[in-house]
C-alpha positions in Angstrom: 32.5 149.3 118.4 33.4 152.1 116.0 32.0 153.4 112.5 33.9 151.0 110.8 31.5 148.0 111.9 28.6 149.6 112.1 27.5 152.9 109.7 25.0 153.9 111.2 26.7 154.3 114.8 27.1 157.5 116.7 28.8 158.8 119.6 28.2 161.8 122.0 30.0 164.3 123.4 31.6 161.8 125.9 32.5 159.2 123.3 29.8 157.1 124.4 27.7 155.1 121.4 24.5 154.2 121.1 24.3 150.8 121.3 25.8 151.5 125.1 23.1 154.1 125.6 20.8 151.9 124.6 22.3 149.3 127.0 22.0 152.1 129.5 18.8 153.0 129.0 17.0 149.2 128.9 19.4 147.6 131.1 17.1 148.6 134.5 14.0 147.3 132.7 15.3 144.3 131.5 18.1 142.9 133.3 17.2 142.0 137.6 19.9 140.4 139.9 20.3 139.7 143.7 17.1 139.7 145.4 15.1 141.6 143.5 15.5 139.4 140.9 15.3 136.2 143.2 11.9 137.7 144.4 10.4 138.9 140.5 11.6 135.1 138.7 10.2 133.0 142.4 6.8 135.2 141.2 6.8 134.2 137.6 7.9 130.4 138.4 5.0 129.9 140.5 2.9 131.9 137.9 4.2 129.0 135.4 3.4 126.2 137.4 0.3 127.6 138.2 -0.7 127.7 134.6 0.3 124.1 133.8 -1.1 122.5 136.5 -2.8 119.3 135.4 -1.0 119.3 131.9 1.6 117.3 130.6 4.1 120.4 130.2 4.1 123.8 131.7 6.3 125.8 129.4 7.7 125.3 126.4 12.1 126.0 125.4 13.4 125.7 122.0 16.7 123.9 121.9 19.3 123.9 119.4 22.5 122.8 121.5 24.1 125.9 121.7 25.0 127.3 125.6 22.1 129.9 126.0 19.4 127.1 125.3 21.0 124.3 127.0 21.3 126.7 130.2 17.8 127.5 129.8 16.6 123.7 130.0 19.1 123.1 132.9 17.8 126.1 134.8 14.1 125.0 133.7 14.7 122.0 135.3 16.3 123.0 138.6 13.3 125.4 139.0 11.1 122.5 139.0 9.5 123.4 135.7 8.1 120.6 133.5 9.3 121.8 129.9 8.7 120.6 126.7 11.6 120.9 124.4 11.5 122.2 120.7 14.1 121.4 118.2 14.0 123.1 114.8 16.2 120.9 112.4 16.7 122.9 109.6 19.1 120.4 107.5 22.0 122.2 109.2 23.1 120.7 112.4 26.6 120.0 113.3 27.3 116.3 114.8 28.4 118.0 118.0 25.1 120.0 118.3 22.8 116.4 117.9 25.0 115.1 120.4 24.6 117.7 123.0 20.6 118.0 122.4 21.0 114.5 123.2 23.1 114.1 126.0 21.5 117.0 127.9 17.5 115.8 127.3 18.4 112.7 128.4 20.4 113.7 132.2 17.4 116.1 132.3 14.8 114.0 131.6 12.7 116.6 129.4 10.6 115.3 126.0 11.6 116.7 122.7 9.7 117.0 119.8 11.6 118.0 116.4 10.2 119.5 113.2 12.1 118.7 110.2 12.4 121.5 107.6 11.1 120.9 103.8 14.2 121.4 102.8 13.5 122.1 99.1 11.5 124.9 100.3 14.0 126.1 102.4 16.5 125.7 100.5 15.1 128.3 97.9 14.5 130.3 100.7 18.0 130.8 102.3 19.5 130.7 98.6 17.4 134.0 97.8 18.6 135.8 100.7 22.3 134.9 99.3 20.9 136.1 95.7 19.2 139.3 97.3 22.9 140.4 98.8 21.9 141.3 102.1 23.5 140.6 105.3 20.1 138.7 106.5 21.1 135.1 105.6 20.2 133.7 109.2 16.5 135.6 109.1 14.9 132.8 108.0 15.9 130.2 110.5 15.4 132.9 113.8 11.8 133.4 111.7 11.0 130.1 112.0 11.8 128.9 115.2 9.9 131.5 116.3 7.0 131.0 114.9 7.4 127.1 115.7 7.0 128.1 119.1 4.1 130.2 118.8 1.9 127.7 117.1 3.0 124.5 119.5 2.2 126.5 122.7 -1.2 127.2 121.3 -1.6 124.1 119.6 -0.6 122.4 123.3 -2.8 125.1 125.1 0.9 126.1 127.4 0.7 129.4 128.4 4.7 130.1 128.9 8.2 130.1 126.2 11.1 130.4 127.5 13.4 132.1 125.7 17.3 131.8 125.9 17.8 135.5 124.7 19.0 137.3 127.5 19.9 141.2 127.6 23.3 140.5 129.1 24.8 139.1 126.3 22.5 139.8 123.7 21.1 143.3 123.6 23.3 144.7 120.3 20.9 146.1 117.9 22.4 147.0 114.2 19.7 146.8 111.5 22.6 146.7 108.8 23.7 143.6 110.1 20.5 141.3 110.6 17.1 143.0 110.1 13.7 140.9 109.9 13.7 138.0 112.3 10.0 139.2 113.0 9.2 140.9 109.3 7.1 138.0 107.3 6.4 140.8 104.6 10.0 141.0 104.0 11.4 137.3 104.0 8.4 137.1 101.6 9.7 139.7 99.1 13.1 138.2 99.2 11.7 134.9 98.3 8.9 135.8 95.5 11.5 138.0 94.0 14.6 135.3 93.9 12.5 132.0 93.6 9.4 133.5 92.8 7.3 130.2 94.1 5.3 130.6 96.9 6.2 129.2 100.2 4.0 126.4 101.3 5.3 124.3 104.3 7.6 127.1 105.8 6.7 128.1 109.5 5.6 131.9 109.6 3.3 134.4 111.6 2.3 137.9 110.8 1.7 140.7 113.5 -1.8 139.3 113.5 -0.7 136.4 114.5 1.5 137.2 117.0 -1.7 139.8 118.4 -3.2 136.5 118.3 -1.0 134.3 120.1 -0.2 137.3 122.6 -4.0 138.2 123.1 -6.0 135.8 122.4 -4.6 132.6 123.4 -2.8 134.7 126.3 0.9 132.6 125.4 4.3 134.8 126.7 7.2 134.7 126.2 9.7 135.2 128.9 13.4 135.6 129.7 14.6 133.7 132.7 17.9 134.7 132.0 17.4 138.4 132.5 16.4 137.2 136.5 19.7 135.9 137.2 23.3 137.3 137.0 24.3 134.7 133.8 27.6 134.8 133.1 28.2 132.8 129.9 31.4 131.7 130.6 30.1 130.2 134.2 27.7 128.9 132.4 29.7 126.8 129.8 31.7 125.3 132.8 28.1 124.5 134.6 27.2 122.2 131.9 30.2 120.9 130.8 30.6 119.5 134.6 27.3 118.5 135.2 26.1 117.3 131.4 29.0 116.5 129.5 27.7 119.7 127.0 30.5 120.6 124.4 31.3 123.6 123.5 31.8 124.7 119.8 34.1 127.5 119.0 31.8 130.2 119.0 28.3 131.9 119.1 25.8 129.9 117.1 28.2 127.4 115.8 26.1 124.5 116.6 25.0 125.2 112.9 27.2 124.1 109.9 25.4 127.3 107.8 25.8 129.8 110.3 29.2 129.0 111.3 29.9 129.6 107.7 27.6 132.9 107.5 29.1 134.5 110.2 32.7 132.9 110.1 33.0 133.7 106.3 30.4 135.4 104.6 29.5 138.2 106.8 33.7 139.6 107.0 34.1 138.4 103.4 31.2 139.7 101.5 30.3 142.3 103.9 32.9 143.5 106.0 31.1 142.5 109.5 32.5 140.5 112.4 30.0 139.9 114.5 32.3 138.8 117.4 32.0 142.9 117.8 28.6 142.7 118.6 29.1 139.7 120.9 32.3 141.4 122.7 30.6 144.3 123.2 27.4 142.6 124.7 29.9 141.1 127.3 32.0 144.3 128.1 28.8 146.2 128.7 27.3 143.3 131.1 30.8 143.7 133.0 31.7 139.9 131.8 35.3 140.9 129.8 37.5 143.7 129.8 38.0 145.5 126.5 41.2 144.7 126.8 40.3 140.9 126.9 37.6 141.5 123.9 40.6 142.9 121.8 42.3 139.6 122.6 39.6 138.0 121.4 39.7 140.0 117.9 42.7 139.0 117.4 42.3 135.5 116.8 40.7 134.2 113.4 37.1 134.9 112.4 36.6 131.6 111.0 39.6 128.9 112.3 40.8 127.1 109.5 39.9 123.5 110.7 36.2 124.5 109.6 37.0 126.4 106.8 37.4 123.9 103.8 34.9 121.1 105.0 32.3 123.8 105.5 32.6 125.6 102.3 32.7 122.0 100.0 29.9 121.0 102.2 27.5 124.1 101.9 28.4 124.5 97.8 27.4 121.4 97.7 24.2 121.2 99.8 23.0 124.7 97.7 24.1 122.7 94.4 26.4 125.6 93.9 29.2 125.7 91.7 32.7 127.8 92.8 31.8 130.2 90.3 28.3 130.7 91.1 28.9 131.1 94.9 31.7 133.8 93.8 29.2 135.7 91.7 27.3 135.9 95.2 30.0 137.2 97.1 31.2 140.0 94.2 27.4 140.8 94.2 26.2 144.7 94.7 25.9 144.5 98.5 22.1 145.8 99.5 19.9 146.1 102.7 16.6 145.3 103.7 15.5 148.7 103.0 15.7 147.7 98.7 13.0 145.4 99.6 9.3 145.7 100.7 9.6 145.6 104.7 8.1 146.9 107.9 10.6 148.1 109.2 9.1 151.5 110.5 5.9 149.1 111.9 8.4 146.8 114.0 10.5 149.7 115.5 6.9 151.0 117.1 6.1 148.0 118.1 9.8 147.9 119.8 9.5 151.2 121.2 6.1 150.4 122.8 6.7 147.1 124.2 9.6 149.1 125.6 7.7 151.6 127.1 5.0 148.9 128.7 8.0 146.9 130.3 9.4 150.1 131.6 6.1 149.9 133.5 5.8 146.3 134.5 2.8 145.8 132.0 4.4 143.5 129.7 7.0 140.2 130.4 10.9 141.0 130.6 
């Protein structure tokens, strides 16, 4: 990655970035392979079961039909698990990403239980991030999902969410791309200052909530992911072989909206490729070369084939015109930090859950 993706990166006296000595310096805290990590995730498994014994479900996964999810439900399942499956249809999903949820649910044999956006609401919600010019658009959505999961484990009284994050191809950091997945106060600036209704039906928690959910209710989340060596690539031809699972042209593209964020927005409006991110995630987990990831940047951002169907189709979900979405686009570009946020809150919090997993005393 260099300074002309990311503005706030720096580099040391041997050319090395932060974002790698970040990668560095979390990697042995977060990431376990060969034995060790056969021995920590055989530990936390049983601690699962243990947990759930006598109840319907023993863990909870949220699925959206991408790879990382779908893994996690086939590796849920092969671990003996008893999952419940969440699906957080926020009005966006492609066909492809409906059929795989399907497909893959069904050879597994786990229950799903959906929750259907108000879209109204959330429509005014995702249109004020466009109107606040920030690079955020997807905030909402991650916001959500995550707080979906918080209240059905406690709701359901299931002690365990899996998460599909896992720090091999996932541990890039840049604020000035995507800041506030876990910042209520600042998805709720963006909203009272572009909308200016208050948000009713949407799914949110607040620290106190997740001190809560954490504390209280005693719910974790866990990465099973970081307890293997996942190789996404292995992965993809895993599931394709043994679920029929489609793949669909790139990270997060199971959504119509964020196919177009990413594919056109983000480079368009604000000069970021996220592929970066993604490539770098991969060269740093030892998955691709750089030569391979330069490859990679080669080829088009956003292949035409989506381009035209997604842009008619998203001007027209918005009730945008061509002129109104261009006003968007030639808009002053601003950051999360010209809205109310806690941004210097979260970064503690980072730093300490940091600290207590360095130590074993919180889950990976």
């Amino acid at each position: 990655m260099s300074d002309e993706h990311d503005p706030d990166i720096d580099f040391d006296g041997d050319g090395l970035c932060n974002h790698c000595r970040r990668y560095d310096e979390l990697c042995s805290s977060r990431v376990f392979e060969g034995q060790d990590g056969q021995d920590r995730l055989d530990e936390l498994i049983a601690k699962i079961k243990r947990t759930g014994k006598n109840k319907e479900y023993d863990c909870i996964i949220g699925v959206s039909g991408g790879v990382d999810s779908t893994y996690l439900a086939y590796l849920a399942k092969k671990l003996g698990l008893r999952p419940l499956a969440i699906h957080f249809d926020n009005g966006w999903n492609s066909n492809l990403a409906v059929k795989n949820i399907e497909k893959v649910l069904t050879k597994l044999e786990i229950d799903l239980h959906t929750y259907v956006i108000d879209w109204p609401e959330f429509k005014s919600l995702q249109l004020s991030f466009l109107h606040a010019s920030v690079p955020d658009g997807e905030i909402p959505t991650d916001h959500a999902i995550d707080s979906l999961l918080w209240q059905e484990a406690s709701k359901r009284k299931i002690k365990y969410i899996l998460s599909g994050m896992n720090f091999a191809t996932e541990s890039l950091s840049v604020p000035s791309w995507a800041y506030g997945h876990s910042d209520w106060k600042y998805i709720k600036a963006i909203h009272k200052k572009f909308c200016g209704e208050k948000l009713k039906n949407f799914p949110y928690y607040t620290f106190f909530s997740l001190f809560y959910y954490n504390f209280i209710k005693n719910v974790r989340i866990v990465s099973i992911l970081n307890y293997i060596n996942y190789d996404k690539d292995e992965a993809m031809k895993v599931l394709n072989k043994e679920l029929n699972w489609e793949y669909y042209g790139g990270k997060h593209y199971e959504s119509i909206y964020t196919r177009f964020f990413q594919g056109y927005i983000l480079p368009e409006k604000f000069n970021i490729d996220k592929r970066v991110g993604h490539l770098s995630d991969l060269i740093n987990s030892g998955q691709i070369s750089k030569e391979e990831a330069k490859n990679r940047l080669k080829e088009p951002v956003y292949p035409d084939k989506y381009f035209l169907e997604d842009y008619q189709y998203v001007l027209k979900k918005f009730d945008l015109s061509k002129d109104e979405f261009d006003n968007i686009l030639k808009a002053e570009i601003k950051s999360f930090r010209d809205y109310p946020n806690s941004y210097n809150l979260v970064q503690f919090m980072r730093k300490c859950i940091n600290v207590l997993r360095k130590y074993n005393l919180y889950p990976k």
